[in-house]
C-alpha positions as CSV (number, residue, x, y, z in Angstrom):
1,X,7.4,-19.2,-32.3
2,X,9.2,-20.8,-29.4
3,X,11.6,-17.6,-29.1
4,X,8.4,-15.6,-28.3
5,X,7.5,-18.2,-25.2
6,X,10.9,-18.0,-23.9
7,X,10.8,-15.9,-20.6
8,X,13.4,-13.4,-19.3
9,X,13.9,-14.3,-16.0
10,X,16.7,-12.0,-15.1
11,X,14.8,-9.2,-16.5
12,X,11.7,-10.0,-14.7
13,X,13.6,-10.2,-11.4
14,X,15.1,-7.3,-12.0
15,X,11.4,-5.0,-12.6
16,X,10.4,-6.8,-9.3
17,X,13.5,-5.5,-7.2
18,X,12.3,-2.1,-9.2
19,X,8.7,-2.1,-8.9
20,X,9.3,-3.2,-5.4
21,X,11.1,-0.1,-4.4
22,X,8.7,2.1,-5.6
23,X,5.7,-0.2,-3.7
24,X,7.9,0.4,-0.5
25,X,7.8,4.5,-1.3
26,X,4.0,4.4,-1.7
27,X,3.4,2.8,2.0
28,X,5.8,5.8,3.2
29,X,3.2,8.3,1.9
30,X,0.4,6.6,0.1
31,X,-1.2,10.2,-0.6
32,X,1.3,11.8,-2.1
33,X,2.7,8.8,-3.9
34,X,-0.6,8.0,-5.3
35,X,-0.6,11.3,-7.5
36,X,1.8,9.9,-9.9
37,X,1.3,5.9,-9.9
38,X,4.0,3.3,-11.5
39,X,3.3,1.1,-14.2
40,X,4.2,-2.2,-12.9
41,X,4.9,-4.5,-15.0
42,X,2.2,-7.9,-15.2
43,X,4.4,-10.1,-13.6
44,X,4.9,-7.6,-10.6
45,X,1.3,-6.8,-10.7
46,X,0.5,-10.5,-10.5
47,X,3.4,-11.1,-7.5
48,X,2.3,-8.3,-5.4
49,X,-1.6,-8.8,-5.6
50,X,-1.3,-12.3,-5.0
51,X,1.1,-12.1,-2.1
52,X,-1.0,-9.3,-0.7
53,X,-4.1,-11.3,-0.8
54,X,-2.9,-14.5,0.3
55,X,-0.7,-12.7,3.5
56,X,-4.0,-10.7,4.4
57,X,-6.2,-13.8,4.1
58,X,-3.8,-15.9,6.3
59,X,-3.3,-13.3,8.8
60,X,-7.2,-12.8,9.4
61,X,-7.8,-16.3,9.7
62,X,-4.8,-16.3,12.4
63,X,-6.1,-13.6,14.5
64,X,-9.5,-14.8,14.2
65,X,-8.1,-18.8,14.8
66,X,-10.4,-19.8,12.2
67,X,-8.5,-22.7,9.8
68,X,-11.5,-22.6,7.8
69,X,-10.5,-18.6,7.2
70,X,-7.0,-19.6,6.8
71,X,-7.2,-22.1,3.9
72,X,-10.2,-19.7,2.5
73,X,-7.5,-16.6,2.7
74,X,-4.5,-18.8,1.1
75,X,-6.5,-20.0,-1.7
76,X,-9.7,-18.4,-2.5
77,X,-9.0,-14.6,-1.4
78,X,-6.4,-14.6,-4.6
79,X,-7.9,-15.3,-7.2
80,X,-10.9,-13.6,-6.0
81,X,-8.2,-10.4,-5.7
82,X,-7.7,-11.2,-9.4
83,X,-11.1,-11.7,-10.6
84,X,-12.3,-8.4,-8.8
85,X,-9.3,-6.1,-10.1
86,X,-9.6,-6.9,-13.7
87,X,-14.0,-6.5,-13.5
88,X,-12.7,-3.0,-11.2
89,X,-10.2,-2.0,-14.3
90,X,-12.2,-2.7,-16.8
91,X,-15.5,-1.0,-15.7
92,X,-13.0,1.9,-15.4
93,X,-11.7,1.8,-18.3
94,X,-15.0,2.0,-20.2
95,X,-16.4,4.6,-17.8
96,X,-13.3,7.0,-19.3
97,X,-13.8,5.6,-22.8
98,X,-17.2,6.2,-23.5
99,X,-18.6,8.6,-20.7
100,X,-16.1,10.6,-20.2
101,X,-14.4,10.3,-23.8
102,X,-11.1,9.7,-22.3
103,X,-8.5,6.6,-23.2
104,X,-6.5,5.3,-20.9
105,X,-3.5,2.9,-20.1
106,X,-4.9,0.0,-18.8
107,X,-1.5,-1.6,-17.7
108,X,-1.3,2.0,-15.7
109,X,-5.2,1.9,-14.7
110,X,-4.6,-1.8,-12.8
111,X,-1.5,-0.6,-11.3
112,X,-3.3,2.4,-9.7
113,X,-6.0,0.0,-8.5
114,X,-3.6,-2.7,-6.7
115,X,-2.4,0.6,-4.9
116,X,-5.4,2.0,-3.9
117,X,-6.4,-1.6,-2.6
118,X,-3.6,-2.0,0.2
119,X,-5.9,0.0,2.9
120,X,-8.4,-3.0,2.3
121,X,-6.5,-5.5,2.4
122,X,-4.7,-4.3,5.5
123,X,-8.1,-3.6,7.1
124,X,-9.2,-7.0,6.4
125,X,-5.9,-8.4,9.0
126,X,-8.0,-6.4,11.8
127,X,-11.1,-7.1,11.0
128,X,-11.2,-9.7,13.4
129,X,-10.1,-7.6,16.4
130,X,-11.6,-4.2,15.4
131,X,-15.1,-5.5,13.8
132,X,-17.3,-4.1,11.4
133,X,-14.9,-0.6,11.8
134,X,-12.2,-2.3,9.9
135,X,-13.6,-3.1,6.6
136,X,-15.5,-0.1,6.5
137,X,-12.4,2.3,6.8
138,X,-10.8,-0.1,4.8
139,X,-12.8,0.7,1.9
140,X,-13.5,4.8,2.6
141,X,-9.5,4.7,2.5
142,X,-8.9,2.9,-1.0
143,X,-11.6,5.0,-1.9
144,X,-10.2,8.1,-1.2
145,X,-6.6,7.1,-3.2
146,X,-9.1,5.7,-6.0
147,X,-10.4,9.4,-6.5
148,X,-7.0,11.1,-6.3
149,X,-5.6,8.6,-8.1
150,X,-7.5,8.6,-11.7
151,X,-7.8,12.0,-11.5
152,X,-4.0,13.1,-11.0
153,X,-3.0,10.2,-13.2
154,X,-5.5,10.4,-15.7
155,X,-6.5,13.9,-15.6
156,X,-10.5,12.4,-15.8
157,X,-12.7,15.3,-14.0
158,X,-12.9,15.6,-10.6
159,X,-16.9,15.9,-9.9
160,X,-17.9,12.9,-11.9
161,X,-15.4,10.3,-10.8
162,X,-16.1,11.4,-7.2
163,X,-19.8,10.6,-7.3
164,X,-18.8,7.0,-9.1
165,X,-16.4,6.3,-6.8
166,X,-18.8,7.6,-4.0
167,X,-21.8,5.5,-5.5
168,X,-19.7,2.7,-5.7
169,X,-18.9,2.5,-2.0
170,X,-21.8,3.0,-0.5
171,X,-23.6,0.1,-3.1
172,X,-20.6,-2.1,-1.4
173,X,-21.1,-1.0,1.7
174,X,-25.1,-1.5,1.9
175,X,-24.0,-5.0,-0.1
176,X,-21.2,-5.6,2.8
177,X,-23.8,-4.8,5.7
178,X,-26.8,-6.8,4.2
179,X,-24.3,-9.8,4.0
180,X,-23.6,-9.3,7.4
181,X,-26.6,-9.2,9.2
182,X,-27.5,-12.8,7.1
183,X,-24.2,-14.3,8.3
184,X,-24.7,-13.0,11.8
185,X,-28.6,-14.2,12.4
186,X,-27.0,-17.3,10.6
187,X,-24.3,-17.8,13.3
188,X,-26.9,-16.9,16.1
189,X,-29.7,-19.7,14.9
190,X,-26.6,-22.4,15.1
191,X,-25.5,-21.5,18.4
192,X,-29.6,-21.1,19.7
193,X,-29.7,-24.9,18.1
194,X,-26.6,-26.2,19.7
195,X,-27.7,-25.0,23.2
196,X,-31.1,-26.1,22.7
197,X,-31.3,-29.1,20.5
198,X,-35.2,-29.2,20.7
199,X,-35.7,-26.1,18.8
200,X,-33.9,-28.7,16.0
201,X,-37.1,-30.7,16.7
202,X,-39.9,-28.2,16.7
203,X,-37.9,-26.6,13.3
204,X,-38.4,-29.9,11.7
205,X,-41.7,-30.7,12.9
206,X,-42.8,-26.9,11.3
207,X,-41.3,-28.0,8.0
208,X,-43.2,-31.1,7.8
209,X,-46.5,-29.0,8.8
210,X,-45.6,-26.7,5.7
211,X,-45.4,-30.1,3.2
């Protein structure tokens, strides 16, 4: 049993020099590219998501010079990356399988969607300087690869996985925006309270009326 646990190091360096060639032709022409996918290996897939997420976190918390935002992007940005692809891959996956009555590679599938995820996580670096602009192309972007890519790859029909993908981004979107306006008005009532520490007071005193 201990043979089986016994990694390949030299083989696993050697599908990351691979695998990383063929991530460095996708960013030449991420359309094109996108028609016909790799399958990564897992260990490439799990090196190039996390370094992805970690680089883009970090970077955003630079250009915004937020070390709350930096430690956030190092360490919670990740795993979130992981968490979100494999709930992404597997809704996927069962879409094909039972609504479209199509099985697919699921190795394959995840690889297609840490592709189509670069725009996003490149979007998210400028999100600090560009604004709300940045995550929203972001997404229409990965979007746009998501639909080319399951159904070059997968031959799945066009029409349907266009109005998932579509109903998909605009649920995040609406989600993304709602969350913003909270955080913003959030943001707002902290600076009105630091400027005017009495409106700390009559908050208080309003909250003990309401007991």
């Amino acid at each position: 049993m201990g043979n089986h646990l016994n990694l390949d190091w030299t083989q696993i360096r050697s599908e990351l020099i691979k695998d990383l060639q063929s991530l460095l032709q996708f960013l030449r022409n991420p359309l094109e590219r996108i028609r016909s996918a790799p399958t990564w290996g897992w260990p490439s897939q799990l090196v190039f998501l996390l370094a992805m997420s970690a680089s883009s976190g970090a970077l955003n918390g630079i250009l915004s010079k937020s070390f709350f935002r930096l430690l956030e992007g190092i360490f919670i940005l990740p795993l979130s990356s992981v968490i979100v692809l494999l709930i992404a891959a597997g809704f996927f996956y069962y879409l094909s399988l039972f609504l479209l009555e199509q099985q697919i590679a699921f190795k394959k599938l995840t690889s297609l969607l840490l592709l189509v995820s670069i725009p996003t996580f490149l979007m998210n670096i400028l999100s600090p300087v560009l604004g709300l602009f940045a995550p929203i192309l972001g997404l229409a972007l990965s979007g746009l690869l998501l639909m080319v890519g399951l159904v070059e790859n997968f031959k799945l029909p066009r029409r349907p996985i266009i109005k998932v993908v579509a109903g998909l981004y605009l649920a995040i979107l609406i989600l993304w925006l709602l969350n913003a306006i909270l955080t913003y008005r959030e943001t707002r009532s902290l600076e009105q309270f630091r400027k005017d520490p009495q409106s700390l007071d009559i908050l208080e005193r309003e909250l003990r009326r309401g007991r």
